[in-house]
Structure formats: structure tokens, C-alpha cells
DRENLUM-125482 format. One line per 8 residues: number of its first residue (from 1); for each residue x, y, z of N, C-alpha, C, CB. Coordinates in steps of 0.2 Angstrom, whole numbers, plus 2048, in hexadecimal, padded with zeros to 3 digits. Glycine has a CB too. Layout:
N
NUM	X Y Z X Y Z X Y Z X Y Z  ...
***
This chain:
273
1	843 819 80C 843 816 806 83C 818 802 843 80E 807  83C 818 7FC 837 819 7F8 833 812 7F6 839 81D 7F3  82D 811 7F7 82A 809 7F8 827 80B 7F0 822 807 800  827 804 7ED 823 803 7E6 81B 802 7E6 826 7FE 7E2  819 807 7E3 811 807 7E5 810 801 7E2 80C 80D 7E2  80C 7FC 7E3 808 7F7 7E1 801 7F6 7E2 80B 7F2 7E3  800 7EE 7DE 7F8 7F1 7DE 7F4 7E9 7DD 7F5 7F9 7D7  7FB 7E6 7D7 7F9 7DF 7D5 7FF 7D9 7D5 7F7 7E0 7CD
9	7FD 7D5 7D1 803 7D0 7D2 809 7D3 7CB 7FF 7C8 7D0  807 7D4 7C6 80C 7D9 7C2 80F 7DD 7C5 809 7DC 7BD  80E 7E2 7C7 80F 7E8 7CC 814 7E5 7CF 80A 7EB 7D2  813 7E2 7D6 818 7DF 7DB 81E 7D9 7D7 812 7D9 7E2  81C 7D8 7D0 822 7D6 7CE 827 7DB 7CE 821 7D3 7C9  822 7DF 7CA 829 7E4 7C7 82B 7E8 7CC 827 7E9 7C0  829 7EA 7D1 82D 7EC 7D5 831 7EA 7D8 82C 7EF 7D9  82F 7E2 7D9 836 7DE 7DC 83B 7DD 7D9 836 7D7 7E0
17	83B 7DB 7D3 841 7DD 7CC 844 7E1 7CB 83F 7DD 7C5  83E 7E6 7CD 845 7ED 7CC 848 7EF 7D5 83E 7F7 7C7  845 7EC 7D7 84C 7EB 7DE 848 7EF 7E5 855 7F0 7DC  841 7F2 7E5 83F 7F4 7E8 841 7F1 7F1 839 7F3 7E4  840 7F4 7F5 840 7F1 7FB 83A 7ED 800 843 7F7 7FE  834 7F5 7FC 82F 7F2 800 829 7F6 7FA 82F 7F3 808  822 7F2 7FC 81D 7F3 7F6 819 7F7 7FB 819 7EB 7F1  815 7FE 7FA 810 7FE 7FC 808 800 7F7 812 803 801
25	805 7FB 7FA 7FD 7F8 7FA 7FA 7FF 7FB 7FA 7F1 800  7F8 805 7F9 7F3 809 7F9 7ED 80A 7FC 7F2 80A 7F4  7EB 80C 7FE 7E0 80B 7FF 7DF 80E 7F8 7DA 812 807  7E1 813 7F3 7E0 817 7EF 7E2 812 7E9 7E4 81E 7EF  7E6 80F 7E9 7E7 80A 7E5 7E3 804 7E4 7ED 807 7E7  7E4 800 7EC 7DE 7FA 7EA 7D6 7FC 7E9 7DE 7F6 7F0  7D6 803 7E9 7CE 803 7E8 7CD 805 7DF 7C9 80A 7ED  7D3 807 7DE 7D4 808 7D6 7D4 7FF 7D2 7DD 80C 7D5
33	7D9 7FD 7D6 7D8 7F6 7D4 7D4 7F3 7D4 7DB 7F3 7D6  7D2 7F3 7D8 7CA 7ED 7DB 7C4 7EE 7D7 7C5 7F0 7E4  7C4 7F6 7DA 7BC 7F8 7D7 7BC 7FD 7D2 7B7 7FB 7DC  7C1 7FE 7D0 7C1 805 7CC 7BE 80A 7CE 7BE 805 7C7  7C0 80D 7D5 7B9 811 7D7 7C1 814 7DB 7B1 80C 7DC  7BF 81A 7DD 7C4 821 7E2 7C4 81E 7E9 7BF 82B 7E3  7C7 81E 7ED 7C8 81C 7F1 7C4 820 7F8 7D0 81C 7F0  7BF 81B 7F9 7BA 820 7FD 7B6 819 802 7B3 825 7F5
41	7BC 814 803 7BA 80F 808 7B3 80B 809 7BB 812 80D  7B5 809 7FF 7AF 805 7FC 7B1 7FE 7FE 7AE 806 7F3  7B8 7FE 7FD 7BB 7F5 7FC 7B9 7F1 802 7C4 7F5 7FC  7BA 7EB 802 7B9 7E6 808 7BE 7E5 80B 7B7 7DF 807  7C0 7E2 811 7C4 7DF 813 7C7 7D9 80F 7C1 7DE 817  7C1 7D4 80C 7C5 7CF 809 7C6 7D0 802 7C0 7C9 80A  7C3 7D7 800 7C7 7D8 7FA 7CD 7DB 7F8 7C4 7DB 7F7  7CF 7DF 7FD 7D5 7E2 800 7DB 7DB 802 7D2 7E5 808
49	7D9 7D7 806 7DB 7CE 808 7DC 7CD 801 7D5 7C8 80D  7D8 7CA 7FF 7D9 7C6 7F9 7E0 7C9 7F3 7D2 7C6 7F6  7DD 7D1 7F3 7E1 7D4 7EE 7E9 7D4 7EF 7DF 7DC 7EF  7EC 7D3 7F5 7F3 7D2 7FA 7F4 7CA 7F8 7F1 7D4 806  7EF 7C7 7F8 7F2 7C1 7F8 7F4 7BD 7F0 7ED 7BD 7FB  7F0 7C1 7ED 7F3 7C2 7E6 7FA 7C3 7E4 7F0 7C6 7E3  7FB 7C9 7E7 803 7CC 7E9 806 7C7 7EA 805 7D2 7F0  805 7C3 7F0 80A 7C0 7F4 80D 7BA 7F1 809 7BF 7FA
57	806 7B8 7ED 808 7B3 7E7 80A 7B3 7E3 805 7B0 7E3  80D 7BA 7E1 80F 7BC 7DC 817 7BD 7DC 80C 7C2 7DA  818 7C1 7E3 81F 7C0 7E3 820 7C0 7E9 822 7C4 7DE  826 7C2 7EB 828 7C3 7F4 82A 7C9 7F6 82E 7BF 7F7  829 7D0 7F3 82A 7D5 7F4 826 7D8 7FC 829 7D7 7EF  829 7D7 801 825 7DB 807 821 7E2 804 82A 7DD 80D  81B 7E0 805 817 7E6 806 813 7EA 809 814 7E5 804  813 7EF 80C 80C 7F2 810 809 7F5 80C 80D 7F7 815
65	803 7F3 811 7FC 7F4 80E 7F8 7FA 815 7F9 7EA 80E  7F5 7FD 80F 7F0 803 812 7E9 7FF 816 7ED 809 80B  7EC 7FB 81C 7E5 7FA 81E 7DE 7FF 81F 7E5 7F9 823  7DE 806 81E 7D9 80A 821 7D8 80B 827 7D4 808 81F  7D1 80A 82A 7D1 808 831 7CF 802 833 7CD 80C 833  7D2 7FE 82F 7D0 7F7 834 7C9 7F4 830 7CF 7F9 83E  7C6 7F9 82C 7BF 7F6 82A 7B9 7F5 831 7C0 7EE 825  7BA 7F8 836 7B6 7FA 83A 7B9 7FB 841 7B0 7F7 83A
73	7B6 7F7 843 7B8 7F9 84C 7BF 7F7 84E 7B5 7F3 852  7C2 7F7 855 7C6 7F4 856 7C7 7EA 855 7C7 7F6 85B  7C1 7E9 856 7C0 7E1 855 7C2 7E0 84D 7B7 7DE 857  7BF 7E2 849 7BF 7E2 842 7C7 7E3 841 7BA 7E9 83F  7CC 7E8 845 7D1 7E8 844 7D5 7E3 844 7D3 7EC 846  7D3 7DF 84B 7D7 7D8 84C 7D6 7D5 845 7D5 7D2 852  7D2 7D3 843 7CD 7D0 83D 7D3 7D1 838 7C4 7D5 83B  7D4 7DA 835 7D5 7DC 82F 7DF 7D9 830 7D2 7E7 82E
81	7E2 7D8 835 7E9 7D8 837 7E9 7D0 833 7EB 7D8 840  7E5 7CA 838 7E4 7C5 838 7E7 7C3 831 7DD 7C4 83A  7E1 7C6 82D 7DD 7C5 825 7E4 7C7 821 7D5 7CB 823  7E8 7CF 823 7EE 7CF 81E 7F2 7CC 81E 7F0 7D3 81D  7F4 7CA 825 7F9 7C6 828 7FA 7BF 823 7F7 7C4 830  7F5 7BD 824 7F5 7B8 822 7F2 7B5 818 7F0 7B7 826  7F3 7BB 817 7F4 7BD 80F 7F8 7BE 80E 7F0 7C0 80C  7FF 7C0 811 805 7C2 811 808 7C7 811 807 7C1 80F
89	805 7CD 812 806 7D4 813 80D 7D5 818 800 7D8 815  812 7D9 816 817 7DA 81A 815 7E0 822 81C 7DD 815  810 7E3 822 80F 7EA 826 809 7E9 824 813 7F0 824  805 7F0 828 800 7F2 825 7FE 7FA 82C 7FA 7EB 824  7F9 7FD 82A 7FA 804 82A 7F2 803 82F 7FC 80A 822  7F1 806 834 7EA 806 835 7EA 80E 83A 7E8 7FF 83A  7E6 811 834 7E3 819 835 7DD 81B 839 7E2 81C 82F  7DE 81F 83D 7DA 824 841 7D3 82A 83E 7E1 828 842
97	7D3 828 837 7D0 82B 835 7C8 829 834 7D4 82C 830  7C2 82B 835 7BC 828 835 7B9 828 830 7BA 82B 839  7BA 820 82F 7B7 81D 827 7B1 817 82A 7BF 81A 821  7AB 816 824 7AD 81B 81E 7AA 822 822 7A9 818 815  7A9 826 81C 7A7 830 81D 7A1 82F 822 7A4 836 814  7A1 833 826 798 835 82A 795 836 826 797 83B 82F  78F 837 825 78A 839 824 789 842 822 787 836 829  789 844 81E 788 84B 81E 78F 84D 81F 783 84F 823
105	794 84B 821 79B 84F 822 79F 84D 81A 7A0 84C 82B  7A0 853 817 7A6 854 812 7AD 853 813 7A6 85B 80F  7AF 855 81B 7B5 855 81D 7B7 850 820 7B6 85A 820  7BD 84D 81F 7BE 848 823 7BF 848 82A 7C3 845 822  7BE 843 831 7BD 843 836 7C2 83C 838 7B4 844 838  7C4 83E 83F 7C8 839 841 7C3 835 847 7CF 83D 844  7C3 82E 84A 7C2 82B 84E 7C6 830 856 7C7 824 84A  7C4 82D 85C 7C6 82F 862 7CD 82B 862 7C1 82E 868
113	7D0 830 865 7DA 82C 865 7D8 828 86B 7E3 832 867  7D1 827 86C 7D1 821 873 7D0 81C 870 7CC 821 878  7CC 81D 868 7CB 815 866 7D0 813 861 7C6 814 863  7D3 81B 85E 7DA 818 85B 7DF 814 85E 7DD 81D 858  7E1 817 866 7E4 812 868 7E1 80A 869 7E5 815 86E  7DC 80B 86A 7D9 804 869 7D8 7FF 863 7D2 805 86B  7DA 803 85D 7D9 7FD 858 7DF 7FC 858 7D6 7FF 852  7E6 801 857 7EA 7FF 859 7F0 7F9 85D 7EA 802 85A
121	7EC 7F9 863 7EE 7F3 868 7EB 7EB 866 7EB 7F5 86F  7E2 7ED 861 7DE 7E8 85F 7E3 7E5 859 7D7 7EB 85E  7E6 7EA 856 7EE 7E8 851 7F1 7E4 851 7F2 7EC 851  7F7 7E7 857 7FB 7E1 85B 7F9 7DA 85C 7FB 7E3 861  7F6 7DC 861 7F2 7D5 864 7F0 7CD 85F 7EA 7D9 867  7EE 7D1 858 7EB 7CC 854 7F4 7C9 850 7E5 7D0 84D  7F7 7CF 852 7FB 7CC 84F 801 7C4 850 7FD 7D0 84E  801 7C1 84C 802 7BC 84B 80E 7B9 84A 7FD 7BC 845
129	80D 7BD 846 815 7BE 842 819 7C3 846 813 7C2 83B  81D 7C3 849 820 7CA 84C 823 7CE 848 826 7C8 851  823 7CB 841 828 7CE 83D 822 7D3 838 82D 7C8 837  81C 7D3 83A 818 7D6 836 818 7DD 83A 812 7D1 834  818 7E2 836 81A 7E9 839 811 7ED 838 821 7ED 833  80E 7F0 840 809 7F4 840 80B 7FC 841 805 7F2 846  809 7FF 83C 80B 804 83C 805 809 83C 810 805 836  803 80D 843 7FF 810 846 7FF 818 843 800 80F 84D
137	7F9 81A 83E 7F8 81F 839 7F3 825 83B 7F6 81B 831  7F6 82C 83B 7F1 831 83F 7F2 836 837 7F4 835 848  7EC 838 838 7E9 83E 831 7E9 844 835 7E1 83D 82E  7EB 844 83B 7E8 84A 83D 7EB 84F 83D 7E7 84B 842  7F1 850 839 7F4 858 839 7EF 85C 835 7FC 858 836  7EB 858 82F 7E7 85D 82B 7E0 85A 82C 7E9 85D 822  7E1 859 831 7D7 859 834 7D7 85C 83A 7D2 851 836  7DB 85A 83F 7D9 85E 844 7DF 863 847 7D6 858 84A
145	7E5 862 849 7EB 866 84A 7F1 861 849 7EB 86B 851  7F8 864 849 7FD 860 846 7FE 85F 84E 803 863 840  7FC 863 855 7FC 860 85F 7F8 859 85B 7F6 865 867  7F5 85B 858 7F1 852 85A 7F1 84D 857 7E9 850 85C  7F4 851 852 7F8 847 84D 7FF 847 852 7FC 848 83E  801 84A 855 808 84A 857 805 846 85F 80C 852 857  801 848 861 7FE 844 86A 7FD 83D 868 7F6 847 870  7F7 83E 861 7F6 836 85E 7FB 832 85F 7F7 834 856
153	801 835 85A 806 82F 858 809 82E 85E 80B 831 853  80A 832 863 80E 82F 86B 808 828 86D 80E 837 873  801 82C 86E 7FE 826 871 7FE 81F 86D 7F7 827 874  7FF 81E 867 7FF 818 860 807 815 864 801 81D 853  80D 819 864 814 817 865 812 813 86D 819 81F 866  810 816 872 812 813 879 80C 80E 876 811 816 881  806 80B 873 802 805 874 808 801 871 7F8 805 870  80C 801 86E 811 7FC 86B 811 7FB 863 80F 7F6 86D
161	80E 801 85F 80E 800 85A 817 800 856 80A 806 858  818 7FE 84E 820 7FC 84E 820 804 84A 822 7F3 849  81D 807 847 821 80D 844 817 811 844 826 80A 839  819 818 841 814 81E 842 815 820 83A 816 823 848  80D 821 838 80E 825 833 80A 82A 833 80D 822 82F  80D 831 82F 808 837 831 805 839 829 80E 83F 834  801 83C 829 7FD 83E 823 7FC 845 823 7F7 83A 822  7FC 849 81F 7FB 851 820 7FE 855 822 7F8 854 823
169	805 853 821 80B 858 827 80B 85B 820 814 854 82B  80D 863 820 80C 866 81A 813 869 819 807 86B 81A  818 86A 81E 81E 86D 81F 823 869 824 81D 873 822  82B 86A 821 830 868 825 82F 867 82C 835 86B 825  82C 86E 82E 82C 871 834 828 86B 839 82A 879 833  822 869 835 81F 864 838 81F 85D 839 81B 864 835  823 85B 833 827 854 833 82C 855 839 82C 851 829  82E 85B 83C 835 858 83E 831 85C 845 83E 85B 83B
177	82A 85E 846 829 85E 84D 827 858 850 824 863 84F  823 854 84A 822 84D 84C 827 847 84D 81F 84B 849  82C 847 84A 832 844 84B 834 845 852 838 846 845  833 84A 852 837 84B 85A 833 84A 861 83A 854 85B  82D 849 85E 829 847 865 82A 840 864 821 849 865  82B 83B 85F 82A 835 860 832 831 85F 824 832 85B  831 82C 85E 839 825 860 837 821 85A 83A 81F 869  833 821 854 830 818 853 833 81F 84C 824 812 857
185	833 818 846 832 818 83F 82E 81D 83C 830 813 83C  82D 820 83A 82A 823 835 829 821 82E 82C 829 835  821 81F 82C 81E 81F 825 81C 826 823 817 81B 825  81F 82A 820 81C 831 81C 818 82F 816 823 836 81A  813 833 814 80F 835 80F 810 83B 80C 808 836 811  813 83A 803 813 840 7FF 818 846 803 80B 842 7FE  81E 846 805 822 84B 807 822 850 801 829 848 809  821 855 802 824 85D 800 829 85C 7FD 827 863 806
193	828 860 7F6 831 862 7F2 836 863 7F6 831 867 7ED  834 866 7FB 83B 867 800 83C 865 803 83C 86A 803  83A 85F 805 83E 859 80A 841 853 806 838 854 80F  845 855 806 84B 850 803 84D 84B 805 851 853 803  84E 843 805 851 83E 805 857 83F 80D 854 83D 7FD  859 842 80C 85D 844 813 859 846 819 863 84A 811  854 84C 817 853 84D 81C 84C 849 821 852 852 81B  849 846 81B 845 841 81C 847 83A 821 843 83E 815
201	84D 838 81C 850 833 824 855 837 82A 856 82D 820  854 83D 82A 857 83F 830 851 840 836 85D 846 82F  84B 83F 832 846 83F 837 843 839 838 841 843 835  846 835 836 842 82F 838 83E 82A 833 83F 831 83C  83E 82E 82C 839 82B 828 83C 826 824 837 831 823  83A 820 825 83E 81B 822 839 817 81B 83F 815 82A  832 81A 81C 82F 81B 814 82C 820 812 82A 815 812  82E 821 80C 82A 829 80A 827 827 804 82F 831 809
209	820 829 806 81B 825 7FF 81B 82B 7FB 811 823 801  81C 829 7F7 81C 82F 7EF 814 830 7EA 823 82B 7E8  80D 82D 7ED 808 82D 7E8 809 824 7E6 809 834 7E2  804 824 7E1 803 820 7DE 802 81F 7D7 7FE 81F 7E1  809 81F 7D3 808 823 7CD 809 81B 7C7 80F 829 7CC  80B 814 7CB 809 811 7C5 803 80E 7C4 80D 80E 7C4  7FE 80F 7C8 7F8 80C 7C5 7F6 813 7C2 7F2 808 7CB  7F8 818 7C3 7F5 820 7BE 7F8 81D 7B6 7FC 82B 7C2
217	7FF 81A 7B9 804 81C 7B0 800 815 7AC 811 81A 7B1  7FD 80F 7B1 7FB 809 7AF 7F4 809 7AA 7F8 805 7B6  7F0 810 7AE 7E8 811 7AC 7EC 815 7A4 7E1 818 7B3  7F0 81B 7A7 7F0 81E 79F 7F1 819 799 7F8 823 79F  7F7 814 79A 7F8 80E 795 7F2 80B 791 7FB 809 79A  7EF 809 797 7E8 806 794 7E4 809 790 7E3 805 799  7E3 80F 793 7DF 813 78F 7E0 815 788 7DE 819 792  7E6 818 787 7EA 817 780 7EB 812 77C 7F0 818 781
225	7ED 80D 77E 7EB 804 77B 7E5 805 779 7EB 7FE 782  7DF 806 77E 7D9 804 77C 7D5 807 778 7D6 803 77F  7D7 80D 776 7D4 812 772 7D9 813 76C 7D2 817 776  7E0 810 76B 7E3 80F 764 7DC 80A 761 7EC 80B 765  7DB 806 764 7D9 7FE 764 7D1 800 75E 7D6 7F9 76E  7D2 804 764 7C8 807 762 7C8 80A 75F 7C2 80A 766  7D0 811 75C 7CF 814 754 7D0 812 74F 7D0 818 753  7D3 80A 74F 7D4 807 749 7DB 803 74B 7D4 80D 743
233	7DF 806 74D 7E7 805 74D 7E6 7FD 74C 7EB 808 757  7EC 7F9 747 7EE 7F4 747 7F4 7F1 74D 7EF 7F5 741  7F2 7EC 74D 7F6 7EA 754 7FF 7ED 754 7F6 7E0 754  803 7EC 74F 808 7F0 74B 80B 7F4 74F 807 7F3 746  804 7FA 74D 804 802 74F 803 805 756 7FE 805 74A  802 800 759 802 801 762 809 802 762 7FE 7F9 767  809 807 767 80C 80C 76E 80E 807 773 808 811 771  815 808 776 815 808 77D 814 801 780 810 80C 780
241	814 7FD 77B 813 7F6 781 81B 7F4 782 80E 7ED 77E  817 7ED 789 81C 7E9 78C 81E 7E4 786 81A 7E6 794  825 7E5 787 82A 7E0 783 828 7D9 783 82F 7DF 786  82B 7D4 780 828 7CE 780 830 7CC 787 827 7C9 776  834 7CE 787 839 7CD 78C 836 7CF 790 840 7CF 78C  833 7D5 792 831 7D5 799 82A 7D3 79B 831 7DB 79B  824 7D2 797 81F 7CC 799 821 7C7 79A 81B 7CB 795  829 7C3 797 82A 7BD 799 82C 7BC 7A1 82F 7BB 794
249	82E 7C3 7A2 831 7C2 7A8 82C 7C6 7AC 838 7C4 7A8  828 7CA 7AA 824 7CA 7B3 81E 7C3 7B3 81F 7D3 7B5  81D 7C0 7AE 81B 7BA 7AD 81D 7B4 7B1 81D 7B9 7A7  825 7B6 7B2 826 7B0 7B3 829 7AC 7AF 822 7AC 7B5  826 7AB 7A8 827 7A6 7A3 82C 7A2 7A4 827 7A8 79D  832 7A2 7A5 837 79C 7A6 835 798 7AB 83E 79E 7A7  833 79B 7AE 830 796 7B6 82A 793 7B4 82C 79B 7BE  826 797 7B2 820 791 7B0 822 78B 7AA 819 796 7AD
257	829 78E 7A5 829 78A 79F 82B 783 7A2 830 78C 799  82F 783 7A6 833 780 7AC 830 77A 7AF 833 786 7B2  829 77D 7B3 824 779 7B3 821 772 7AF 820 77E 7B3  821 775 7A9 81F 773 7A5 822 76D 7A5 81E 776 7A0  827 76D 7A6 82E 767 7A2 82E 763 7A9 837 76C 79D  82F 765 7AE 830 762 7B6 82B 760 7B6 831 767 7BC  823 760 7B5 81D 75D 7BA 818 75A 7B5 819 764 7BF  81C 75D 7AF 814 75B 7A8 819 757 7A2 80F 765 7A1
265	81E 755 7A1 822 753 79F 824 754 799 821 74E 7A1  824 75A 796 824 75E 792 82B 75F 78F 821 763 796  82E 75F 788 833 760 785 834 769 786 834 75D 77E  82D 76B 782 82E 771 781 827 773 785 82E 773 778  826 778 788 81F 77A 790 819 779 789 81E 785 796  81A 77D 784 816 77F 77F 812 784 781 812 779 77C  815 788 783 813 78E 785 819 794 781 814 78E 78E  815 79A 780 819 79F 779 819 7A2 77E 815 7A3 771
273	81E 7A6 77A 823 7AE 780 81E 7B4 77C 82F 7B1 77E
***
């Protein structure tokens, strides 16, 4: 399935309206969101938490969320499970990769697959919800060789992880050497113009992330808006906004008018569409 990037509480509406199955939470996203800043494992834990729990207020669209690495150790991982779990995340993704960057290294570098198995299990263990899905995430086909995101993902599969995701597969040929070494679900990242919907799920891929293009299409919006604003443009002469029917409704507004008249004793909420 193709997941609906999300990032806020607007977002996770509209994807669940438009019928989405499942929402995925970014790291590239929530650091856009958060901090406006590139995704270079600036964010917190509890700003990450908090950000999910916003979502979950917002609506009930199961989401995964790009844990990173746990935000440090394996201890930290039980910690980081705990914390989403409990902010309502549907899944979450904990990667192999060694964040934040070393010191002097430009290139990304992975953790040992002794400790990735280890945060992995530290995963499990915290978890709480059986229904909440750990999906164990190796980078290594484009850091170290696609043998050792492929031995990864076997040792992630036996600790008891529920699905595997790969990052850097560059070819068919790759997605489907890894498919065949392992048994568990597959999370894919950005497939090839040539892997097609058919062949993706004949390998096992049960989500294929396509980028993050509506907090890209969100920023364009803004910017356009805000620089009609700033060359003069009369409110009129604006471009491109949301409807007053569809702010009413990722709003909510009949729900909240609702409110008004159930709990405040209200004829009319006195609230405008």
C-alpha cells in the first residue's frame, strides 16, 4: 500500500478522508515540521512524542513513525517504544544506522548488527500493545554491501521483529534477493520506476514510501500565499486556497458546532464556517 505522508494534525485528517490505510510520520518530515531544519537528527524524543500525539488527537488514522535510532542506546530504545506507544503511534521503524553523524565522517556509518540486534529486542521488550508493529530497518545496502543489509535483516527477523525495512536497494534484482532471504513484511523506501505495484507485492512489500511530497507541496503553498501578501495582493486575488467546505471539514466544524449546543447550551455554537 502506499502510506500518506503526514506530519500534523491537518495532514492525518486529510489522509484519513481521503481513505488512506496507513499514515507514515517521516524523520525528514518531523524535522521539517518541528524545527524547520533538514533532517540531520536534531529533533528530541519528546518532540517527536509529542508531535504523534497531536496526530492521534487529531484523528485515528494508524500511523508509523520513523523512530531513527531509538535516540541513543538500546535503553533509550525501550524509552523511545514506551513514549510512542503511548502517544498512539501504530508502528514504528528503528534503524541501524549511526546517528547522530561521527565526528569528521561525511559518510553515513552503521551501528554493529550486534547492537542493532540489541536495540531491536530492547524494542520488543518495551512493548506494551501486541498490536503495535516493530519494524527492524538496515541502510546497509548503500553503506556497506546489499550481503549485509540482507544478514542484518535475517538477524532483526529471528530477534522477533514484526516486518523489515530496507533502504538503498537500487535494483529489482536487489529487492528480490532480499525478499528471498527473509519470511516477515517488507517496508520499502522510494522503489525504482520499474518496480511496479505487482511486483512490489509479489516480494513482500506491503508499504512502499513514495518521499514526502505534501509537506514539499504545503511549504510551496505558503510561500506563494506569503509573498502574494507581501507584494501587495488583496485578499480576493489570492491563489490556491482551501475551500471554506473543506476547512469546515478538516476542522471538524460540525463536531465542534455540535459541542457547542450539547455541553454550552448554545442555539447556534456562534462559531463561522
Amino acid at each position: 500500500m502506499r502510506p500518506g505522508s503526514v506530519y500534523d494534525a491537518i495532514s492525518v485528517r486529510i489522509a484519513e478522508d481521503l481513505g488512506f490505510e496507513v499514515g507514515m510520520f517521516g524523520g525528514s518530515a518531523a524535522s521539517l515540521a518541528i524545527l524547520g531544519d533538514p533532517d540531520l537528527a536534531l529533533i528530541t524524543l519528546s518532540e517527536l512524542t509529542e508531535q504523534m500525539r497531536r496526530m492521534s488527537r487529531a484523528g485515528s488514522l494508524p500511523v508509523l513513525v520513523d523512530a531513527d535510532h531509538g535516540y541513543g542506546n538500546a535503553l533509550n530504545v525501550r524509552r523511545t517504544v514506551e513514549e510512542l506507544e503511548a502517544a498512539g503511534a501504530a508502528g514504528l521503524t528503528i534503524e541501524d544506522t549511526l546517528l547522530p553523524a561521527a565526528f569528521g565522517e561525511a559518510r553515513p556509518q552503521l551501528i554493529s548488527a550486534e547492537e542493532g540486534v540489541g536495540k531491536v529486542k530492547a524494542a520488543l521488550s518495551a512493548r506494551q500493545d501486541p498490536a503495535l508493529v516493530i519494524v527492524g530497518r538496515t541502510g546497509a545496502a548503500s553503506i556497506t554491501s546489499l550481503d549485509d543489509a540482507i544478514a542484518r535483516a535475517k538477524s532483526y527477523e529471528a530477534a522477533g521483529v514484526d516486518a523489515l525495512m530496507f533502504t538503498g536497494l537500487k535494483s529489482r534484482a536487489e529487492l528480490q534477493a532480499a525478499a528471498a532471504a527473509t519470511t516477515l513484511p517488507i517496508v520499502f523506501g522510494n522503489p525504482t520506476d520499474d518496480m511496479d505495484w505487482d511486483f512490489l507485492s509479489a516480494q513482500r512489500v506491503r508499504i512502499a514510501i513514495q518521499g514526502h511530497a505534501p509537506i514539499s507541496a504545503a511549504t510551496a503553498a505558503v510561500h506563494a500565499t506569503l509573498k502574494a501578501v507581501r507584494d501587495g495582493a488583496a485578499p480576493n486575488e489570492l491563489k490556491n486556497l482551501a475551500s471554506a467546505e473543506l476547512m469546515e471539514s478538516v476542522t471538524r466544524g460540525a463536531v465542534v458546532k455540535q459541542r457547542g449546543i450539547d455541553f454550552l447550551g448554545l442555539k447556534d455554537s456562534g462559531l463561522k464556517k
